[in-house]
N, CA, C and O atoms as a MOPAC input file, in Angstrom:
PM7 MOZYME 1SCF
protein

 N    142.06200 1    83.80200 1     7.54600 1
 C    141.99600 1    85.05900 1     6.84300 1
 C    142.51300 1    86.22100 1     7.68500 1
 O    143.06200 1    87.23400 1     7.25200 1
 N    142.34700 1    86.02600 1     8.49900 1
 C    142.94400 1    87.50100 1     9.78600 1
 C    144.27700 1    87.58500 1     9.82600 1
 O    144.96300 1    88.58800 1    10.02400 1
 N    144.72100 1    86.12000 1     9.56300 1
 C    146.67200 1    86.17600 1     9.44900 1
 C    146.97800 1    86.16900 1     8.41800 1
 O    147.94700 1    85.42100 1     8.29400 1
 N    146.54400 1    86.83100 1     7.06400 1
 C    146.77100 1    87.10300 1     5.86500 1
 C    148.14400 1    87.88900 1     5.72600 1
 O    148.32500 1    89.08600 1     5.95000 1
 N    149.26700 1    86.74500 1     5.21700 1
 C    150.86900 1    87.38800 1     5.07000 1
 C    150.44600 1    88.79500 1     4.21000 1
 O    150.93700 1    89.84600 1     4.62100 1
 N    149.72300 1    88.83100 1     3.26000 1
 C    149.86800 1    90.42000 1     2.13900 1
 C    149.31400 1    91.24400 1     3.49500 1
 O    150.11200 1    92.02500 1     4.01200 1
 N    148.15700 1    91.12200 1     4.01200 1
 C    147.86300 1    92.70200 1     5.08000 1
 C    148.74000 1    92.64000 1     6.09400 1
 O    148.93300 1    93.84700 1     6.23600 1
 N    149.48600 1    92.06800 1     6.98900 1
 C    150.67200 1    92.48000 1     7.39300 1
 C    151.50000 1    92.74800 1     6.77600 1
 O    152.08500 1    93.59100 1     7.45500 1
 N    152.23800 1    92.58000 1     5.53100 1
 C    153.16100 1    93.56700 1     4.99000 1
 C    152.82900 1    94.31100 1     4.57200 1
 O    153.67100 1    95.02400 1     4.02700 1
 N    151.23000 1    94.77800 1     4.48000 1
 C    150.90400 1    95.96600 1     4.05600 1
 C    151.01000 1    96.94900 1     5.40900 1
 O    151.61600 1    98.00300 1     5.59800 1
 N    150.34800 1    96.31800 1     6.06600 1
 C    150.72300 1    97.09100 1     7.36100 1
 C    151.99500 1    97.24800 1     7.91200 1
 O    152.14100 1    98.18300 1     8.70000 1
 N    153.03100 1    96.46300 1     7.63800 1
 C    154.14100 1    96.88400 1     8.24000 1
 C    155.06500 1    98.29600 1     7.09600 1
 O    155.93400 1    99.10500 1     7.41800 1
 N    154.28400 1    98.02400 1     5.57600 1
 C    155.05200 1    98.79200 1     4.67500 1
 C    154.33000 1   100.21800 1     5.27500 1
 O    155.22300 1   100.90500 1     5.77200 1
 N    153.19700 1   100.78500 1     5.37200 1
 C    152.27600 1   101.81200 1     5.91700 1
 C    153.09500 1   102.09500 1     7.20700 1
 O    153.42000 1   103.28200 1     7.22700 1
 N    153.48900 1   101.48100 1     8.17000 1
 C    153.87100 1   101.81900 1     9.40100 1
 C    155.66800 1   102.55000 1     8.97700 1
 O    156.18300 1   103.53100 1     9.51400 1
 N    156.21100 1   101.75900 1     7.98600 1
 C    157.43600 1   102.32900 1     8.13600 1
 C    157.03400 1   103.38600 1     6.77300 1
 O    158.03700 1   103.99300 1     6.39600 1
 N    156.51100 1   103.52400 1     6.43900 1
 C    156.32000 1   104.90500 1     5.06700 1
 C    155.97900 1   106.07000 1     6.01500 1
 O    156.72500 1   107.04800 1     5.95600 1
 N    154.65600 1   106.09900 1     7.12700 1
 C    154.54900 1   107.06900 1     7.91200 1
 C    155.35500 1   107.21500 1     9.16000 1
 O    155.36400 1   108.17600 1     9.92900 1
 N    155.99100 1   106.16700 1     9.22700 1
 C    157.53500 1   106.42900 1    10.28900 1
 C    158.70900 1   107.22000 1     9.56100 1
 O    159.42900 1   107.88800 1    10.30300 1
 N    159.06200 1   107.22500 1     7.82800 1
 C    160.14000 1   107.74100 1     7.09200 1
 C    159.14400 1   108.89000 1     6.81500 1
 O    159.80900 1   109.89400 1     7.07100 1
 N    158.17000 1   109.20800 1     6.51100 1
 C    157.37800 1   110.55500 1     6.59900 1
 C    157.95600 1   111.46300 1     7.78400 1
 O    158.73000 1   112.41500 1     7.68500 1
 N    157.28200 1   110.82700 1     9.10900 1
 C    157.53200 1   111.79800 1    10.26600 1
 C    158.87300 1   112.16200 1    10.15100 1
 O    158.93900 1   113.38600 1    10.03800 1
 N    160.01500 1   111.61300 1    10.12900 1
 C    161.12500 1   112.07500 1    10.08800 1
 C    161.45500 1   112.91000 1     9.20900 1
 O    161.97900 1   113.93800 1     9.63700 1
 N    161.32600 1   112.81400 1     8.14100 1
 C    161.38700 1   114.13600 1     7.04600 1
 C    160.88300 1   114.96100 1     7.55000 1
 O    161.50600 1   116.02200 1     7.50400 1
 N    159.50600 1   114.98200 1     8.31000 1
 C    158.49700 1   116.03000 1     9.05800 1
 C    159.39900 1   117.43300 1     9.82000 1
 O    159.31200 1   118.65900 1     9.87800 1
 N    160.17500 1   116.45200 1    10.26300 1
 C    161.05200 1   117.00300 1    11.01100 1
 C    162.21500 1   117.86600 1    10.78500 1
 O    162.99700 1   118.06300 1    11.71500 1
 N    162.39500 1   118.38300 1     9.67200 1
 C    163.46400 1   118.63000 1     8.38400 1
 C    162.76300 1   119.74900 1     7.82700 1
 O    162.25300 1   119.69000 1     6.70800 1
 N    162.70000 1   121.04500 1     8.75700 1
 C    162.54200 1   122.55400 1     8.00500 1
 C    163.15100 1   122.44800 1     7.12300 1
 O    162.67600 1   122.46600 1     5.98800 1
 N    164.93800 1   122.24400 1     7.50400 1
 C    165.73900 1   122.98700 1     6.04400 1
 C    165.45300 1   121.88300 1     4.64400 1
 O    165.36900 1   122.07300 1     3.43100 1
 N    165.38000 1   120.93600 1     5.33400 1
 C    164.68100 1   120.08900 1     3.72700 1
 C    163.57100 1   120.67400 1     3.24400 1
 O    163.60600 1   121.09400 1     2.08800 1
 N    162.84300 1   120.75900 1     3.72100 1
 C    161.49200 1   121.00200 1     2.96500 1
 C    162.06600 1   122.56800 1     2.30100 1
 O    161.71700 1   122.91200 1     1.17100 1
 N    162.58100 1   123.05800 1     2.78900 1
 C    162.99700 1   124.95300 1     2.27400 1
 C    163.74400 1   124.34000 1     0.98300 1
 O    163.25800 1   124.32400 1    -0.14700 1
 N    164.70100 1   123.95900 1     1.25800 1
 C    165.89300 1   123.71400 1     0.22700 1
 C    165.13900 1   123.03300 1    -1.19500 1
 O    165.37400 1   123.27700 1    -2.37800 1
 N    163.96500 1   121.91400 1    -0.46200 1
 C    163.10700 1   121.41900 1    -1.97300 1
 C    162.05000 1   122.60200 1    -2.49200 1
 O    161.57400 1   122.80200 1    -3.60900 1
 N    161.94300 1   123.03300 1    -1.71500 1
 C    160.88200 1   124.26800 1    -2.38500 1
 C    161.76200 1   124.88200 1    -2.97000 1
 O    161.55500 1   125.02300 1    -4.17500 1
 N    162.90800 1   125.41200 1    -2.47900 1
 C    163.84300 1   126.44400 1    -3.36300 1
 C    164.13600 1   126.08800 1    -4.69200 1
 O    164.08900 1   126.91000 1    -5.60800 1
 N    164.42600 1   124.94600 1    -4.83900 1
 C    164.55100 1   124.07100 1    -5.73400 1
 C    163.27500 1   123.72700 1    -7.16800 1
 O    163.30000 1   123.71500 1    -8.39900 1
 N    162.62400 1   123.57400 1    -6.45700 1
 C    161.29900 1   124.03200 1    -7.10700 1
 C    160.75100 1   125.11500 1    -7.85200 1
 O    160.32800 1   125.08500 1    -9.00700 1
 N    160.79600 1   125.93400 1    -7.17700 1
 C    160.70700 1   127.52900 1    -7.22500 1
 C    161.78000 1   128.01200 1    -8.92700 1
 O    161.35600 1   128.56600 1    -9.94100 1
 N    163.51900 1   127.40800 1    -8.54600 1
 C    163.95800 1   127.59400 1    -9.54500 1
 C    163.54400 1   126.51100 1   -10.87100 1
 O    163.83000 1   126.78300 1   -12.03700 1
 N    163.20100 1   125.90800 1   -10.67200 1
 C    162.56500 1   125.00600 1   -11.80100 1
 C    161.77900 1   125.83900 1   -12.33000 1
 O    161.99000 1   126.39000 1   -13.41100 1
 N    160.62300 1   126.04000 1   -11.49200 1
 C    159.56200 1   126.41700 1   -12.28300 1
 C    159.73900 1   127.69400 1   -12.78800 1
 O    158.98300 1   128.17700 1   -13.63100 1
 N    160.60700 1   128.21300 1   -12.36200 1
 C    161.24700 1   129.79100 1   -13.38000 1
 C    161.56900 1   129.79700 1   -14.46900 1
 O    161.22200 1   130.56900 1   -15.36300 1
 N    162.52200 1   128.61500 1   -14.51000 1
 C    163.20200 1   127.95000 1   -16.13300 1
 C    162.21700 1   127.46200 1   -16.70700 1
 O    162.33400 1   127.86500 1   -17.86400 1
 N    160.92700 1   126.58600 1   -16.61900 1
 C    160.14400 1   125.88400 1   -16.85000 1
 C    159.10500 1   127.44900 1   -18.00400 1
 O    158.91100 1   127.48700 1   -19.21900 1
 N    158.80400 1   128.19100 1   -17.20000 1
 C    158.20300 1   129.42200 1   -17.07700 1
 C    158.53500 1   130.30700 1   -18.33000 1
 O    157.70800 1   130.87000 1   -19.04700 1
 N    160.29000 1   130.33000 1   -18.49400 1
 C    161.24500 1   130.80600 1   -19.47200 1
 C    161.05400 1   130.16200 1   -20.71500 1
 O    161.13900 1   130.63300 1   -21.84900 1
 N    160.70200 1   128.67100 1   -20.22500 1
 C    160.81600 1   127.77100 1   -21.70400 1
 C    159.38100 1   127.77400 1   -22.49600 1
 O    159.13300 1   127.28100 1   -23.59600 1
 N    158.44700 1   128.53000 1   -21.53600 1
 C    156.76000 1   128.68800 1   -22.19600 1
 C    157.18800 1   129.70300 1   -22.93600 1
 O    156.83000 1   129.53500 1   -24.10200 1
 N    158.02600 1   131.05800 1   -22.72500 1
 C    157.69900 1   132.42900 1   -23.03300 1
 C    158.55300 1   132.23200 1   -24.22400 1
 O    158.28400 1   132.93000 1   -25.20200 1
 N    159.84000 1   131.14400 1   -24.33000 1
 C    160.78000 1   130.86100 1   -25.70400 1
 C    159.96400 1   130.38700 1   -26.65600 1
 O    159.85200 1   130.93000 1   -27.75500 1
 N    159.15900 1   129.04800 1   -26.20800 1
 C    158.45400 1   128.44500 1   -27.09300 1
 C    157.61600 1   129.01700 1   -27.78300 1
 O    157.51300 1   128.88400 1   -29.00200 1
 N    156.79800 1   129.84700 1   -26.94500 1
 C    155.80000 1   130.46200 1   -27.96200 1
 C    156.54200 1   131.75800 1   -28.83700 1
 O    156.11700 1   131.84600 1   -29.98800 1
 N    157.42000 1   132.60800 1   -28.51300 1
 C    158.28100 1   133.30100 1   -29.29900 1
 C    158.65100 1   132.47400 1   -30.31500 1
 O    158.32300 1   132.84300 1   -31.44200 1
 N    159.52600 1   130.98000 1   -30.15900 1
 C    159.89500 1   130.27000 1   -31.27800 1
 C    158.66200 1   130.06000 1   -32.43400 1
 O    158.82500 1   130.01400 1   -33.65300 1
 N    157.58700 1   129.96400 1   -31.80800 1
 C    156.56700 1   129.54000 1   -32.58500 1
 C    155.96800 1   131.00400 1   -33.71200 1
 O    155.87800 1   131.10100 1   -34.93600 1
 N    155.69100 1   131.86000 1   -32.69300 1
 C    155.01600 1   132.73400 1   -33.52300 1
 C    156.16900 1   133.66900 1   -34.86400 1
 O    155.89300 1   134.55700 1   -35.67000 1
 N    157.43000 1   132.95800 1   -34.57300 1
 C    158.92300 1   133.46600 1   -35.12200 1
 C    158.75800 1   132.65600 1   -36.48400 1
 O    159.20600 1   132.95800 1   -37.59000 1
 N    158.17900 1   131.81100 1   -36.20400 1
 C    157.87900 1   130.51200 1   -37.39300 1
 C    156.73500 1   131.05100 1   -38.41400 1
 O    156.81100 1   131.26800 1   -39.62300 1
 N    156.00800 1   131.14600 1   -37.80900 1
 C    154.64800 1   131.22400 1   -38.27100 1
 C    154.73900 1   133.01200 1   -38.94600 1
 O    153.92100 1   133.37300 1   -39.79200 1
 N    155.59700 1   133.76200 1   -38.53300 1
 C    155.66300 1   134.83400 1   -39.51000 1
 C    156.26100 1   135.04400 1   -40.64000 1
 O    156.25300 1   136.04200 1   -41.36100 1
 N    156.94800 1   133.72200 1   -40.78800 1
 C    157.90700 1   133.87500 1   -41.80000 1
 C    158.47600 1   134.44700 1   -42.44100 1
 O    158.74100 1   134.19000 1   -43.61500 1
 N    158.86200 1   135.53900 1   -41.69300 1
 C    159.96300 1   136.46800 1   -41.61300 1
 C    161.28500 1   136.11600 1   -41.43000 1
 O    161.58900 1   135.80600 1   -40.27800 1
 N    162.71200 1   136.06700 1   -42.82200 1
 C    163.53000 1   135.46100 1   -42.52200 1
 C    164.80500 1   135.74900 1   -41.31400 1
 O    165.70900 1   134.94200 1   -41.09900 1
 N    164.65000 1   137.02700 1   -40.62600 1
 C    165.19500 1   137.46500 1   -39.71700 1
 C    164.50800 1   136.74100 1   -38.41800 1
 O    165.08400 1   136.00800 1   -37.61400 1
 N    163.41200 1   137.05400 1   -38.41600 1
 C    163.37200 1   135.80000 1   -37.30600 1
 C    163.07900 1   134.87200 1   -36.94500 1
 O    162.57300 1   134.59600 1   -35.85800 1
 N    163.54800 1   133.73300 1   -38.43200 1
 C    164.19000 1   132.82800 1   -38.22600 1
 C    165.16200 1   132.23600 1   -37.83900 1
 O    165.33200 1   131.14400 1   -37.29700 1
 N    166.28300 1   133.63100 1   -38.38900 1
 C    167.54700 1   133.47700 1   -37.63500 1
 C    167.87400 1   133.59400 1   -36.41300 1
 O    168.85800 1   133.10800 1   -35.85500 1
 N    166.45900 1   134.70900 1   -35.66300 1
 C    166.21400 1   134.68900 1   -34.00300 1
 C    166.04000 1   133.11800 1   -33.52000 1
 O    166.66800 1   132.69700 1   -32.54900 1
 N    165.09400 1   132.24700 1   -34.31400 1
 C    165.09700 1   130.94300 1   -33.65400 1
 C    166.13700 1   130.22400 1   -33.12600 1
 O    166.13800 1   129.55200 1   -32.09500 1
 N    167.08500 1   130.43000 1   -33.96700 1
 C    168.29500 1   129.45100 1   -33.40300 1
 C    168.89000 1   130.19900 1   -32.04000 1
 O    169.07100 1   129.42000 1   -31.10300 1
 N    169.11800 1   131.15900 1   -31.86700 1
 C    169.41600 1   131.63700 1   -30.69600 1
 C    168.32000 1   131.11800 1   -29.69600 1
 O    168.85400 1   130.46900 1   -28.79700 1
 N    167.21000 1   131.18500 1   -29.59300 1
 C    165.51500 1   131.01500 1   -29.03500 1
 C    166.00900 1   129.30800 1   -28.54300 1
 O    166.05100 1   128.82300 1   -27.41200 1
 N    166.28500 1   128.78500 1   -29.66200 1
 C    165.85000 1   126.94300 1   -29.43300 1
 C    167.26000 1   126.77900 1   -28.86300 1
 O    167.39300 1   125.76000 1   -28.18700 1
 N    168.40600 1   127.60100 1   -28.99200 1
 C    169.77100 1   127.43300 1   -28.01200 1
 C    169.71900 1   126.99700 1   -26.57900 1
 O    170.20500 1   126.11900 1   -25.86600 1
 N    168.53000 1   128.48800 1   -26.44500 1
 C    168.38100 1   128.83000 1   -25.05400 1
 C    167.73400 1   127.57800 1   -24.08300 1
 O    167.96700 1   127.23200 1   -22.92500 1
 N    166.95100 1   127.15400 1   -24.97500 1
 C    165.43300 1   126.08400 1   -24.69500 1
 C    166.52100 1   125.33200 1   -24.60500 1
 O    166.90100 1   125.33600 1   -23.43500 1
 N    167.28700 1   124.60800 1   -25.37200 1
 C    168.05700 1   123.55100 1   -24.94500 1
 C    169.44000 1   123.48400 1   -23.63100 1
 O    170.08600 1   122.72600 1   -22.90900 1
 N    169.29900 1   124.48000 1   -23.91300 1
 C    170.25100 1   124.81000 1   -22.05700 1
 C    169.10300 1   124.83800 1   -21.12300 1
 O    169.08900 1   124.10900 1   -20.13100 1
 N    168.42300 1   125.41700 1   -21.32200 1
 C    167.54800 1   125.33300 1   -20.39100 1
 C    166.88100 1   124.08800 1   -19.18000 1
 O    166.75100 1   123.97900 1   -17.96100 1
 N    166.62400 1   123.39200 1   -20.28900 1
 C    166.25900 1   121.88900 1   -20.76700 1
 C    167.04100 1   121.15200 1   -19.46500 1
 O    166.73400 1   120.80200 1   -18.32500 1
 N    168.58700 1   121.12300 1   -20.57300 1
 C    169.97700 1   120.64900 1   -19.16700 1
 C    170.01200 1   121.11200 1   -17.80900 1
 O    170.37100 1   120.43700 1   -16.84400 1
 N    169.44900 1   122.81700 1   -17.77800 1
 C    169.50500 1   122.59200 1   -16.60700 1
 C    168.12800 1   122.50200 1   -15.66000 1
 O    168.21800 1   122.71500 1   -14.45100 1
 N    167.16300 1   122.25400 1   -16.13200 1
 C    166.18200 1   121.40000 1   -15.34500 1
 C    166.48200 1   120.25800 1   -14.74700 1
 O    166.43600 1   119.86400 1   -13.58100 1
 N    166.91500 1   119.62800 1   -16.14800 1
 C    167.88500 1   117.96800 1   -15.37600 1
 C    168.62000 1   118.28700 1   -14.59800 1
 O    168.68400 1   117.51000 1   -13.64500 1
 N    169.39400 1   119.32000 1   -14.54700 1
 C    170.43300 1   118.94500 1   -13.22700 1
 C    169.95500 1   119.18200 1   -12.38300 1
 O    170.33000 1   118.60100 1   -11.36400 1
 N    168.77300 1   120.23300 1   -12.27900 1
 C    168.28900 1   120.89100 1   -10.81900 1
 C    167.32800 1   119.82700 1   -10.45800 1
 O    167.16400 1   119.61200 1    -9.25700 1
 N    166.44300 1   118.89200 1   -11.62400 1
 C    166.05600 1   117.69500 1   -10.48500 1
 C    166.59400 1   116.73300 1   -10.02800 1
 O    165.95400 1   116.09100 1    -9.19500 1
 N    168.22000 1   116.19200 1   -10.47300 1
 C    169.22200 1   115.53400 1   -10.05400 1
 C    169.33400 1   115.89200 1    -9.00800 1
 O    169.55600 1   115.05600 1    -8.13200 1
 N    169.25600 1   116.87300 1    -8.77600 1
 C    169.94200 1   117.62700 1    -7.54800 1
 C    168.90500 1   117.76300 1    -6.68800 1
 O    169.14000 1   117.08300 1    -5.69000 1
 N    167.93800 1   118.28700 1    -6.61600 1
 C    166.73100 1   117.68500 1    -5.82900 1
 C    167.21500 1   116.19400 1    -5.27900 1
 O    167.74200 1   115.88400 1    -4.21000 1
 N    166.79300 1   115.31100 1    -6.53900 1
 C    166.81300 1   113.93300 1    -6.02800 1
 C    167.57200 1   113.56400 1    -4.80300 1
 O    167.19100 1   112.89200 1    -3.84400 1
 N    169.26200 1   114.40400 1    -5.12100 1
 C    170.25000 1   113.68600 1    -4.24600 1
 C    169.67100 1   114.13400 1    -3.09500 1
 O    169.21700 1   113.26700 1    -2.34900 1
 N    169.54200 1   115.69500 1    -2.64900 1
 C    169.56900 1   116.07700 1    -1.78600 1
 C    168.27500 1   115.77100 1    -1.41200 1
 O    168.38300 1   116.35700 1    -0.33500 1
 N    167.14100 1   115.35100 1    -1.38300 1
 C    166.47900 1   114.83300 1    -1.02500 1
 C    167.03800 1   113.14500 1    -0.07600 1
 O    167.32900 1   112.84100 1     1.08100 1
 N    166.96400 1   112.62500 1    -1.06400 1
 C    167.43700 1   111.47900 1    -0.47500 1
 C    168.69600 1   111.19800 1     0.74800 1
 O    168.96700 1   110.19300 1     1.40500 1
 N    169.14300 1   112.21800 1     0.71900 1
 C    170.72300 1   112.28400 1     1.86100 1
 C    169.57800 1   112.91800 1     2.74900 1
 O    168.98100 1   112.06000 1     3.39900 1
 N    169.10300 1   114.28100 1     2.94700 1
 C    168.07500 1   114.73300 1     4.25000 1
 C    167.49800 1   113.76900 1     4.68400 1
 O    167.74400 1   113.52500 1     5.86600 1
 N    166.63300 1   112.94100 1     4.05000 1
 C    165.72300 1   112.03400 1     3.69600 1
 C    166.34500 1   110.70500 1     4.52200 1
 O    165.63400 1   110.13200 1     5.34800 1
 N    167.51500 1   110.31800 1     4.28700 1
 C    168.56500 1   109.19300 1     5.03200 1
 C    168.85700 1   109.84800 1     6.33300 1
 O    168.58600 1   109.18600 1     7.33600 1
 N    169.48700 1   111.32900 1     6.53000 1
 C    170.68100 1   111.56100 1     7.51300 1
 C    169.37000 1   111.71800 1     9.02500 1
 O    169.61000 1   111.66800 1    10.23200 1
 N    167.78300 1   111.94500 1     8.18000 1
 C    167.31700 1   112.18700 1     9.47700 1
 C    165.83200 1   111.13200 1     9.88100 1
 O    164.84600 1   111.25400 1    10.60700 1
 N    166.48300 1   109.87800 1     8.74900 1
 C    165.24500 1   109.15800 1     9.06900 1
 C    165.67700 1   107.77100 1     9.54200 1
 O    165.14200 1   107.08700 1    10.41500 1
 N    166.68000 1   107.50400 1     8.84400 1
 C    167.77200 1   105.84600 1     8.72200 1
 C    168.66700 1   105.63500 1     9.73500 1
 O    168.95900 1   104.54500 1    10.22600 1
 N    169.10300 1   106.73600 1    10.04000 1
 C    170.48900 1   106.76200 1    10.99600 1
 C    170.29500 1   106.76500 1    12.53000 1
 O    171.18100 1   106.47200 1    13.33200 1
 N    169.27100 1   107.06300 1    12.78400 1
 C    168.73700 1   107.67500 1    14.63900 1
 C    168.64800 1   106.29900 1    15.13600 1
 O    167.97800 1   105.61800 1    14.36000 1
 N    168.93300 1   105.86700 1    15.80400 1
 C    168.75000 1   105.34500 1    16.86300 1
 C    167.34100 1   104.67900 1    17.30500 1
 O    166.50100 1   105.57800 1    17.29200 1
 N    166.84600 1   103.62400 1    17.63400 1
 C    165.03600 1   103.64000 1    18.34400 1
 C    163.88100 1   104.13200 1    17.54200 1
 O    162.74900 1   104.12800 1    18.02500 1

């Protein structure tokens, strides 16, 4: 039971997760660049609460003028939308390249 193959690869997976940790550790401008990143998300994210509920209460007055505001409103929401996806694409990559250039590549 002490030479149990699953708790050594658990232990060896733990040893290299907090070995690819420390190295990121090490990566001010990563961690800045994902917060920045963040930061603009959650702005758009933020934008798409203040559309939605405009879209909604635009509905619910049934007022036919601004209905016709909706489509402009649900335009916006859907660009919006796209560019969340790209900005966590873009996270992703750049995560993962910091994430490689200063954890995979060194030496020892």
């Amino acid at each position: 039971m002490a030479n149990n193959p699953r708790n050594n690869a658990n232990k060896k997976l733990k040893h290299h997760r907090n070995q690819d940790s420390d190295d990121f550790d090490g990566n001010p401008e990563a961690w800045a660049a994902l917060d920045k990143n963040f930061k603009q998300v959650q702005s758009v994210l933020d934008r798409n609460r203040m559309l939605i509920q405009q879209v909604n209460d635009n509905h619910q007055s049934k007022n036919p003028n601004n209905m016709v505001k909706n489509v402009a409103l649900i335009q916006e929401l859907n660009g919006n939308i796209s560019k969340v996806v790209s900005l966590y694409s873009d996270m992703s990559s750049n995560f993962s390249t910091s994430f490689h250039n200063n954890g995979h590549h060194k030496e020892g």
